[in-house]
N, CA, C and O of each residue as an XYZ file, in Angstrom:
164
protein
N       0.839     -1.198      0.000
C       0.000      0.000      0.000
C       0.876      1.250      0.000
O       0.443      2.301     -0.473
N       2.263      1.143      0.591
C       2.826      2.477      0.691
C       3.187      2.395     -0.817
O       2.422      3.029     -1.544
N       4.195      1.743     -1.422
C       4.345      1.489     -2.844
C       3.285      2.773     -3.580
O       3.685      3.862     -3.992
N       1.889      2.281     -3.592
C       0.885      2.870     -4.301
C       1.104      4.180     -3.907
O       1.207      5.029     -4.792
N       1.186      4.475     -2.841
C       0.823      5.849     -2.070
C       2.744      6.876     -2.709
O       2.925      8.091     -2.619
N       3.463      6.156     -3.096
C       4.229      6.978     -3.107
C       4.635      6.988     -4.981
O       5.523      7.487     -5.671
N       3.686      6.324     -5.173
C       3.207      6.318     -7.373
C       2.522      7.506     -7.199
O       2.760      8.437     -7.968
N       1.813      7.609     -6.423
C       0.316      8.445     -6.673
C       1.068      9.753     -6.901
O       0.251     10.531     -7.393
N       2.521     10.484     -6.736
C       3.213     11.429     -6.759
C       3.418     12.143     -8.237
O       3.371     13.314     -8.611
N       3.714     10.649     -9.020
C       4.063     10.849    -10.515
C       2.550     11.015    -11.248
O       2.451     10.792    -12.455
N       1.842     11.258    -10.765
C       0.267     10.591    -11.956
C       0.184     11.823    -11.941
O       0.500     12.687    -11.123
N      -0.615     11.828    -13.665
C      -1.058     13.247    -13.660
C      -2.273     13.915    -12.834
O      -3.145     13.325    -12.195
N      -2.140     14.978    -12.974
C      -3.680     15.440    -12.360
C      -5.188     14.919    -12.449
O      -6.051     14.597    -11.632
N      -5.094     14.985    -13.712
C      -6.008     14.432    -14.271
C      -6.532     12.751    -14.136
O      -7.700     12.363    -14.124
N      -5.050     11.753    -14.022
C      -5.692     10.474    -13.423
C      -5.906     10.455    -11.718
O      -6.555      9.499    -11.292
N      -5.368     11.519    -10.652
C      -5.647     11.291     -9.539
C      -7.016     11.711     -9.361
O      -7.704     11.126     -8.525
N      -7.672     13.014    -10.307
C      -9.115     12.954    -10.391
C     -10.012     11.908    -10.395
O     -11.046     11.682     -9.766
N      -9.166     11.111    -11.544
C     -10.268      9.960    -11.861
C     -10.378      8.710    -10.939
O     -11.397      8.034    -10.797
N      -9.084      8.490    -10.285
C      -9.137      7.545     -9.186
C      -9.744      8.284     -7.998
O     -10.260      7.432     -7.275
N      -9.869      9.238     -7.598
C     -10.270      9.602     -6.742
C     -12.069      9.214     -6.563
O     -12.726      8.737     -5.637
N     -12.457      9.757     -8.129
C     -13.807      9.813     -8.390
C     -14.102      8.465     -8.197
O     -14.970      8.296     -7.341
N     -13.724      7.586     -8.641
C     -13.668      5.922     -8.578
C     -13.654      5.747     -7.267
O     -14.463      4.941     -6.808
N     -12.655      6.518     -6.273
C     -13.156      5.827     -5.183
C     -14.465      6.201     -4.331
O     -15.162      5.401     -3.707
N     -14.605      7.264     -4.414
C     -16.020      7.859     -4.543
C     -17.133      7.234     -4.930
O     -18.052      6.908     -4.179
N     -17.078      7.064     -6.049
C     -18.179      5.760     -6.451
C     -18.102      4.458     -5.623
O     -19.171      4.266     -5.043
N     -17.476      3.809     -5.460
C     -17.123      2.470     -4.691
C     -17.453      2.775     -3.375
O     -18.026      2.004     -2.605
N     -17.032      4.070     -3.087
C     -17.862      3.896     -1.541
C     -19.105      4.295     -1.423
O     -19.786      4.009     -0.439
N     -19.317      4.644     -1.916
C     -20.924      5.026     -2.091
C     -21.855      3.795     -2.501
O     -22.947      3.733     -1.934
N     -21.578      2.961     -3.287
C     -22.007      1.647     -3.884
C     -21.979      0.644     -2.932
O     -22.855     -0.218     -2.876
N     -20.517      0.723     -1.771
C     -20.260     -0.441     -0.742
C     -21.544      0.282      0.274
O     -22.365     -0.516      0.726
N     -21.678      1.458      0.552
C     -22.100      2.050      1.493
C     -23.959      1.866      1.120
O     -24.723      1.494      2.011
N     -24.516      2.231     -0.467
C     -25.289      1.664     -0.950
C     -26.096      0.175     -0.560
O     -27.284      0.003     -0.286
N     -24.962     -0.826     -0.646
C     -25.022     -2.253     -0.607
C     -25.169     -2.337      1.160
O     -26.090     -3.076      1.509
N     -24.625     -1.878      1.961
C     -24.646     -1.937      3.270
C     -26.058     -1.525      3.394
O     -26.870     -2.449      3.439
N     -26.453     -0.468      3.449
C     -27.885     -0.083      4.103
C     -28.662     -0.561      2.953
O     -29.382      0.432      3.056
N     -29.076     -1.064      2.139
C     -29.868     -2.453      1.654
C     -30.217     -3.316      2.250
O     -31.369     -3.644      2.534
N     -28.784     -4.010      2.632
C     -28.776     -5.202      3.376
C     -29.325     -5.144      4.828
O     -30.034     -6.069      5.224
N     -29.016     -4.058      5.669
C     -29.830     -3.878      6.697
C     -31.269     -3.948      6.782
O     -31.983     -4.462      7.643
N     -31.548     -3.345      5.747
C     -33.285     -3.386      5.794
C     -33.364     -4.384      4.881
O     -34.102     -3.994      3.976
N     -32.972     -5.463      4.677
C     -33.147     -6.792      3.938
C     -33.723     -7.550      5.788
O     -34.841     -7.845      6.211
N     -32.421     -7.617      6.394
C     -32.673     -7.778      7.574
C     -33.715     -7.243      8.849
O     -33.606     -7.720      9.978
């Protein structure tokens, strides 16, 4: 994980946007999938 964290230096602007946004989405989707499942339950 540090590896990644010390790439993330060289990327352009423009791809740390897009990973960023990505992770954004993914948590929102995990976070999505979580309160579903609660009220499944």
């Amino acid at each position: 994980m540090m590896k990644l964290a010390n790439q993330m230096k060289w990327v352009p602007k423009k791809d740390v946007a897009l990973v960023s946004c990505m992770v954004d989405m993914y948590s929102v989707g995990t976070y999505n999938a979580y309160t579903d499942s609660r009220l499944v339950i």
